[in-house]
SETORKE-309373 format. One record per residue (C-alpha): residue in three letters; x, y, z. Coordinates in steps of 0.05 Angstrom, whole numbers. Example, Ala and Ser with C-alpha at 12.3 -4.5 7.8 and 13.67 -1.06 7.14 Angstrom:
2
> res/X/Y/Z
> ALA/246/-90/156
> SER/273/-21/143
***
This chain:
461
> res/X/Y/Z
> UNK/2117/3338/857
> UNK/2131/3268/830
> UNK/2167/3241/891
> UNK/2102/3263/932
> UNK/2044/3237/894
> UNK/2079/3174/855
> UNK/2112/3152/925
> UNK/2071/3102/977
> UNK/2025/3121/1036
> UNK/2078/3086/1082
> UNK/2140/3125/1055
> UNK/2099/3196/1056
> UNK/2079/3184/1130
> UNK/2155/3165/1154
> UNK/2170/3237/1110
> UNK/2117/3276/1147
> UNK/2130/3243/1222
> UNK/2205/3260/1207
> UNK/2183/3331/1186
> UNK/2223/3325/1112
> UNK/2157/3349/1081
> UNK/2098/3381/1106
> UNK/2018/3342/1103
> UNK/2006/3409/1077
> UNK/2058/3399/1027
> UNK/2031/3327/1009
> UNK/1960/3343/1005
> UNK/1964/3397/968
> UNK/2008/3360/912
> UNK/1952/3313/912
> UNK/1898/3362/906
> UNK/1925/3398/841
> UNK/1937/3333/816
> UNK/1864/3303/818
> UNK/1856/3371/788
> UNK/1894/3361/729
> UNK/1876/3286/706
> UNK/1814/3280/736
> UNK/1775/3318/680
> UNK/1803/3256/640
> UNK/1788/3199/691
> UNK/1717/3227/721
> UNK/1742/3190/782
> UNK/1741/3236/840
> UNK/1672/3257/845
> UNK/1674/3299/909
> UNK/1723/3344/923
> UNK/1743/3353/1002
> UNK/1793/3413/979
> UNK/1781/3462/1025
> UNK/1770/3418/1085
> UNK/1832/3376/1069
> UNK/1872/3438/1075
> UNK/1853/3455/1138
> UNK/1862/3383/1171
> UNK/1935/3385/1139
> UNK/1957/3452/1176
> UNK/1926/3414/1236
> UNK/1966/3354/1227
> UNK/2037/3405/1216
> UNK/2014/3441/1275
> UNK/1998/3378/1327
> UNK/2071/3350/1300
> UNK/2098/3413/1311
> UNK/2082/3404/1385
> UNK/2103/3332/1396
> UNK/2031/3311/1382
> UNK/2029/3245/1335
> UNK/1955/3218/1313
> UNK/1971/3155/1289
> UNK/2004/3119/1236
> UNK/1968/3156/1179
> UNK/1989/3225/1206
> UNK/1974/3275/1150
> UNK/1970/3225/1092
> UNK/1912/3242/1040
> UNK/1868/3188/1020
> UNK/1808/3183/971
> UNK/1742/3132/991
> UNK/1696/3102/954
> UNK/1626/3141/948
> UNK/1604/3073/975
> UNK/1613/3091/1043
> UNK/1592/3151/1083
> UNK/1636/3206/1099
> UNK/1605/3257/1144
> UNK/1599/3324/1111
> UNK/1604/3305/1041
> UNK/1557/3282/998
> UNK/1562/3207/995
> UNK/1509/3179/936
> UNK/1535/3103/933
> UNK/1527/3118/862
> UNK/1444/3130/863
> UNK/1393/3186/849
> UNK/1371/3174/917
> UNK/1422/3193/952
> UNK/1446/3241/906
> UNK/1455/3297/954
> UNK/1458/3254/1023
> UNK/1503/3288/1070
> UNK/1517/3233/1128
> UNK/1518/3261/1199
> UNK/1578/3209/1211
> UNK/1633/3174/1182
> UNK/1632/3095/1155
> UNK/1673/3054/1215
> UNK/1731/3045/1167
> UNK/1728/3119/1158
> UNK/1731/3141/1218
> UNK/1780/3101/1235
> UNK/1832/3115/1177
> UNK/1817/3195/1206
> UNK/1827/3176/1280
> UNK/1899/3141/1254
> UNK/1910/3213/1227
> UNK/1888/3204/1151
> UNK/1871/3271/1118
> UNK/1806/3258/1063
> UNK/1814/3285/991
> UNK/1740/3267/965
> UNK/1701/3211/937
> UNK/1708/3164/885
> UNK/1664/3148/832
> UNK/1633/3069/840
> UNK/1567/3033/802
> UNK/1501/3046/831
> UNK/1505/3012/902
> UNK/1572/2984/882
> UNK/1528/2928/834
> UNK/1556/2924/764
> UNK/1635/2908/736
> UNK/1630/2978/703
> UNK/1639/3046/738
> UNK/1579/3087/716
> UNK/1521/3118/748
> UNK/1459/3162/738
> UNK/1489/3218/781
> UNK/1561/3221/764
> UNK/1568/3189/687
> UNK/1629/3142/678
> UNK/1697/3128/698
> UNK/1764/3112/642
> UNK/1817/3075/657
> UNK/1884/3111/656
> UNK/1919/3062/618
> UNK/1866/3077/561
> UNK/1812/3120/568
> UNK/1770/3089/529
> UNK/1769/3021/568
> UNK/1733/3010/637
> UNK/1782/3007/703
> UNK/1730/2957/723
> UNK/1678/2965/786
> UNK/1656/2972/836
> UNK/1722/3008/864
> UNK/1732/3038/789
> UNK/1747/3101/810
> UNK/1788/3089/871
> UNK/1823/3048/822
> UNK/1835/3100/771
> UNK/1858/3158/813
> UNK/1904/3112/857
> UNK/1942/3085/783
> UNK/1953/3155/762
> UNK/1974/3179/834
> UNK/1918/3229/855
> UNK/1919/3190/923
> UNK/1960/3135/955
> UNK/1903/3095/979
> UNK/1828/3081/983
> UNK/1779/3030/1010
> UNK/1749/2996/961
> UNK/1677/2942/977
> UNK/1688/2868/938
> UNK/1619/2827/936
> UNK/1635/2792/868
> UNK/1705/2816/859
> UNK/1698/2894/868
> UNK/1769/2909/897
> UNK/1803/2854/855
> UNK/1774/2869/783
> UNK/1799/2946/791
> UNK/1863/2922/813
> UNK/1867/2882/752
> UNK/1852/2929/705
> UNK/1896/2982/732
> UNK/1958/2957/755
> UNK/1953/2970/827
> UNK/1942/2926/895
> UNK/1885/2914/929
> UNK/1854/2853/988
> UNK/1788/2825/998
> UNK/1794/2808/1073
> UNK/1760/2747/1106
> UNK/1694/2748/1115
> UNK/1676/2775/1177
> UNK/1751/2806/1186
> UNK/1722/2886/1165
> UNK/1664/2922/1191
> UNK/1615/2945/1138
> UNK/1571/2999/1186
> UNK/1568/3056/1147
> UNK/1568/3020/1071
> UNK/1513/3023/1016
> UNK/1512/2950/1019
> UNK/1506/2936/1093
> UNK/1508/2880/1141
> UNK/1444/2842/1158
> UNK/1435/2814/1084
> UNK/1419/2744/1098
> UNK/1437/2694/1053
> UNK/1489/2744/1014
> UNK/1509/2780/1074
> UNK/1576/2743/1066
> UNK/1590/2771/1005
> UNK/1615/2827/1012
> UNK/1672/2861/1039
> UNK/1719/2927/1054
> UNK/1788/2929/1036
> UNK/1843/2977/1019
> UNK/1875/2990/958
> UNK/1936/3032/935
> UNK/1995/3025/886
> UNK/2048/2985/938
> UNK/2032/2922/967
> UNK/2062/2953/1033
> UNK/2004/3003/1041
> UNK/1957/2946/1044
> UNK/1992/2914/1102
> UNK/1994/2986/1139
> UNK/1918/3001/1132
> UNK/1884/2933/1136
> UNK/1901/2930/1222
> UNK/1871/2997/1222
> UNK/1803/2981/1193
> UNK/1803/2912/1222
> UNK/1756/2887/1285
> UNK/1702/2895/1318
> UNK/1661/2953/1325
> UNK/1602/2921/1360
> UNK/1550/2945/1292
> UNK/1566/2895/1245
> UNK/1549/2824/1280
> UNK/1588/2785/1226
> UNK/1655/2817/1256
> UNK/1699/2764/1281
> UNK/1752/2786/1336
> UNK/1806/2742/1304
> UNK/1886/2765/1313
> UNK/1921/2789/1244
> UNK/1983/2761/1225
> UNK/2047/2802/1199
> UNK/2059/2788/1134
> UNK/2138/2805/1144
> UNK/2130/2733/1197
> UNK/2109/2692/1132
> UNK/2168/2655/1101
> UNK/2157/2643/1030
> UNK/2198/2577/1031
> UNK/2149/2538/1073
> UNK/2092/2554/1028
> UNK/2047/2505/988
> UNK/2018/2534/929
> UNK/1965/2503/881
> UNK/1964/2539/811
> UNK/1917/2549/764
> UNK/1908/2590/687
> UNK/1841/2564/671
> UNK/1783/2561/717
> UNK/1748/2522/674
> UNK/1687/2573/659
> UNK/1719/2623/627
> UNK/1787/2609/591
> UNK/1837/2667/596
> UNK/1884/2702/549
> UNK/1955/2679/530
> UNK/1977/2733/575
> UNK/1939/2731/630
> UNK/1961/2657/635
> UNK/2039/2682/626
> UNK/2029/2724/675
> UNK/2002/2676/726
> UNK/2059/2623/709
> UNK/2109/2679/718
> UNK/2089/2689/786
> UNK/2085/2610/804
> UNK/2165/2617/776
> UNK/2175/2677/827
> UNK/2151/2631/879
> UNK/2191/2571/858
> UNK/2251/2611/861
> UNK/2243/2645/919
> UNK/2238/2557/948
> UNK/2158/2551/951
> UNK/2127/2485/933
> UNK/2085/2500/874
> UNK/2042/2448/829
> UNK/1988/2459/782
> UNK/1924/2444/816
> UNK/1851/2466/819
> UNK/1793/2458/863
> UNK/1747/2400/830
> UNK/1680/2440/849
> UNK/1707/2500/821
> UNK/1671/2501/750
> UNK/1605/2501/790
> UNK/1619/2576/825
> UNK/1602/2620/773
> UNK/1521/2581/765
> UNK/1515/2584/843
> UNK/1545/2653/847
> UNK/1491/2671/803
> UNK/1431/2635/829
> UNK/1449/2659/900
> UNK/1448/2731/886
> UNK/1390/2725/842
> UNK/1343/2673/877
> UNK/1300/2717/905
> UNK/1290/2756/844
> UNK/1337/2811/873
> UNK/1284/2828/920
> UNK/1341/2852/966
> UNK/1372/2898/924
> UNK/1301/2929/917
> UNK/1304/2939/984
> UNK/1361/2974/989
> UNK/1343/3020/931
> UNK/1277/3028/973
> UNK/1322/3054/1029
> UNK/1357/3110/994
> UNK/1292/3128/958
> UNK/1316/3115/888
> UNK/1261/3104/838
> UNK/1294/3114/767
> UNK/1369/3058/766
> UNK/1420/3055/722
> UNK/1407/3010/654
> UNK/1464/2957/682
> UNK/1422/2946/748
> UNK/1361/2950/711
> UNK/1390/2885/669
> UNK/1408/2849/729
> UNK/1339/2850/744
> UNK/1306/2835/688
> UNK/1359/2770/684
> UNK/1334/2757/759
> UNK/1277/2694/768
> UNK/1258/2688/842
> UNK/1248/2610/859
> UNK/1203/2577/910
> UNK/1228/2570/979
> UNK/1244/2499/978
> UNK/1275/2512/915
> UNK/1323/2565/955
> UNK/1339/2529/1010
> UNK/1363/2471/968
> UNK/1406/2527/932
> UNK/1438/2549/1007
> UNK/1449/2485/1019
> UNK/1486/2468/961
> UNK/1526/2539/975
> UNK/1550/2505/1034
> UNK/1574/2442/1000
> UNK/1620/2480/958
> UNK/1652/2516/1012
> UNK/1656/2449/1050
> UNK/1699/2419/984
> UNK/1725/2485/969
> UNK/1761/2472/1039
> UNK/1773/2400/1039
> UNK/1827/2415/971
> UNK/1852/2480/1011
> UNK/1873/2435/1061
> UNK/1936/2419/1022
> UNK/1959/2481/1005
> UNK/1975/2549/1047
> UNK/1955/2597/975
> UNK/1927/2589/912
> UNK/1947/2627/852
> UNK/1912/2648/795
> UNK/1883/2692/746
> UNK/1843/2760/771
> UNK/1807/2749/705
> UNK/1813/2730/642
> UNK/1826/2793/599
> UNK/1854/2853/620
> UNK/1810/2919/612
> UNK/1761/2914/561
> UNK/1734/2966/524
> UNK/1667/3009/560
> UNK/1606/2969/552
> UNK/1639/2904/534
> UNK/1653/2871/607
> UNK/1601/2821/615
> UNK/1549/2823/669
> UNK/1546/2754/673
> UNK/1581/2706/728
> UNK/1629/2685/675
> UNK/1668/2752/671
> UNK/1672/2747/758
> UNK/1683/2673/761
> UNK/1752/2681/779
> UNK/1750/2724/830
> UNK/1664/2707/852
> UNK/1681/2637/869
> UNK/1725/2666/931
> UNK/1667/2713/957
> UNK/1634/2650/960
> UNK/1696/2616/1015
> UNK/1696/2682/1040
> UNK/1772/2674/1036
> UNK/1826/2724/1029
> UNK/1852/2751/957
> UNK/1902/2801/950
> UNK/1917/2823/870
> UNK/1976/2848/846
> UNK/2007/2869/774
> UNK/2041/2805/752
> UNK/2043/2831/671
> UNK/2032/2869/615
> UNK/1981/2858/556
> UNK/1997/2867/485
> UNK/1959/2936/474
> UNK/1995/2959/546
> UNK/1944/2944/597
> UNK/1965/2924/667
> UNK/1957/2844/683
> UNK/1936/2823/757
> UNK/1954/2760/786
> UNK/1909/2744/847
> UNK/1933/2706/905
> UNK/1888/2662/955
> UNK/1899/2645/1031
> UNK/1862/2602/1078
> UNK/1815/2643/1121
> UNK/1845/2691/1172
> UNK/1910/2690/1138
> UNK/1906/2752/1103
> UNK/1985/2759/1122
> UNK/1998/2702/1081
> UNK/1960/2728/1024
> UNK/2002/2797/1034
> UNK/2060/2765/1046
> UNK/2065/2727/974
> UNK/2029/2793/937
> UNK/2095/2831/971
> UNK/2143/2785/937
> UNK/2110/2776/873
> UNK/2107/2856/872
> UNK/2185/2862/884
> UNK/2196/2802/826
> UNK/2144/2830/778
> UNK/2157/2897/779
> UNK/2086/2918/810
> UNK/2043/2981/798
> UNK/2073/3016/731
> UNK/2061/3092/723
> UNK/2009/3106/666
> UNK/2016/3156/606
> UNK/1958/3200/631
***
């Protein structure tokens, strides 16, 4: 069963399209296997079993007559509870929705299905994806597999947990402060923020239309190979004439980049939050990797860069998070999680003038953030500065994000990948930035760091 769960989503579709193994095969293996360390994780919090089954015997019996869906063709995926799936109880992690049953799937969703992806269940994420730590009033808490007693991080905690211990090749994870990245991190597997504007979000807890944050926040996969990213971002990607942000803008192939003609500015320290000895190890490994492989690397970092972490925190909270009351207005929540509850009681809503100033001083740091990236085609650097703390001890404040926050604010692309190991065993991420729309570049570098590095490492669990 090893060879079916630990492999990648790429390597278990070429098996199924060349009929070595069944989807029924595959998704079972993956169904007894949620079974048996999920009780540990409390990742998976819906499980599809009975429907999955089904769609797998459709997906041997369509290849049995000639009859290919798509690239995805029986492989089993998880999603995040984030996004709707139609039929199954999708709560985006609050007691308003905790037994909403969408009458259709999130875009990205129905997409993955219509490229022939077979849905396991849910995973567990924050309450409307909002806090670093996985933990709601309607599921309880997620453990990282590394160590069960430490967070796997959030939002996309337990679509980062179940991938790790190989209960599902891949899920699609939301990032608004660092939501794909930080689970990444924390357990040793891949994961991209697109572009803003690169990934529809119809269908997520945390929609389009958001105003001043709308930006923010973004879909993108996540899965133990580096590879699988590269397969399922083209699926998810464009237009789907909901979302208004969506930009019709052509995706490069990663296997195009060359890693020679790169120009890569490094950095260990942000400058708001100074990292471990490792994580910086970890970071200069990877700048090595690149040096080797005949990239142009120098230690550089954006001037403007200490000033993310204030502005990412006065943008979200300038209005005294009057839209996040709105959106628990919408799914009729009226009792939130203590960790939301904190972000509100930290929230001050400013005068008007006062928040117009602050959006246009938003702008000014993407404006410098882009002048430096001029000169350089990535920049590499530290997912964050610790690896997986212990539950309740990941900050809530912009500090603990600022590494990966400041690049929600760009809206640029950021692909993590494992780059190390800490001293108590806990994965390492290194995270790697491209200029906007070059999400294959991003890819591209996260692919040969992966193959230097050593990548996703199978946990003890």
């Amino acid at each position: 069963m090893d060879e079916l769960i630990y492999t990648s989503a790429t390597a278990i579709a070429q098996a199924i399209r060349e009929k070595r193994v069944s989807a029924t095969e595959v998704v079972e293996a993956h169904l007894q296997h949620i079974e048996a360390v999920n009780p540990a994780l409390n990742a998976v919090v819906q499980v599809a079993g009975a429907r999955a089954r089904l769609e797998a015997l459709a997906a041997d019996q369509a290849l049995a007559r000639g009859e290919l869906r798509g690239p995805l063709h029986g492989v089993p995926m998880t999603i995040k509870d984030s996004l709707d799936t139609a039929g199954i109880i999708s709560t985006g992690g609050t007691t308003g929705r905790a037994t909403l049953v969408p009458g259709q799937d999130a875009t990205v969703v129905a997409r993955l299905r219509a490229a022939g992806a077979i849905l396991l269940g849910k995973t567990n994420t924050p309450e409307l994806t909002l806090a670093g730590e996985t933990d709601n009033l309607v599921y309880g808490r997620t453990n990282n597999p590394y160590d069960l007693a430490r967070t796997p991080g959030g939002s996309s905690g337990g679509a980062g947990a179940i991938i790790a211990t190989g209960g599902s090749p891949f899920d699609i994870g939301s990032d608004t402060a660092g939501s794909i990245r930080l689970p990444a991190h924390f357990c040793g597997i891949a994961g991209i923020k697109p572009t803003s504007g690169r990934v529809p979000r119809t269908g997520h807890i945390v929609p389009f239309g958001l105003g001043a944050v709308d930006a923010l926040t973004q879909l993108g996969p996540m899965a133990r190979y580096v590879a699988d990213l590269s397969l399922i971002l083209p699926i998810i990607a464009g237009v789907d004439w909901r979302d208004p942000a969506i930009v019709p803008m052509p995706l490069g192939d990663p296997k195009s980049v060359s890693i020679t003609e790169l120009r890569v500015a490094m950095y260990t320290d942000n400058g708001i939050m100074a990292p471990t000895p490792e994580t910086a190890a970890a970071v200069c490994a990877a700048a090595a990797a690149l040096v080797e492989a005949g990239a142009h690397v120098e230690e550089n970092r954006p001037a403007m860069l200490e000033r993310s972490a204030d502005l990412a925190n006065k943008l979200s909270g300038a209005d005294g998070r009057a839209w996040v009351r709105r959106l628990l207005q919408r799914a009729g929540t009226t009792e939130m999680h203590p960790m939301l509850r904190q972000r509100f009681d930290e929230a001050k809503a400013v005068e008007v003038a006062e928040y117009t100033a602050l959006l246009e001083e938003v702008d000014r740091f993407r404006s410098g953030m882009l002048s430096f990236m001029e000169q350089y085609d990535v920049i590499l650097c530290p997912t964050c500065a610790y690896p997986a703390p212990p539950h309740g001890q990941l900050l809530t404040d912009a500090k603990s994000t600022s590494y990966t926050r400041a690049y929600n604010q760009t809206g640029w692309p950021g692909a993590v990948v494992r780059g190390g190991t800490s001293p108590e065993g806990l994965p390492i991420g290194v995270q790697v930035v491209a200029r906007p729309w070059r999400e294959d570049v991003a890819l591209a570098v996260a692919q040969h760091l992966e193959t230097a590095l050593g990548g996703w490492q199978r946990p003890t669990l």
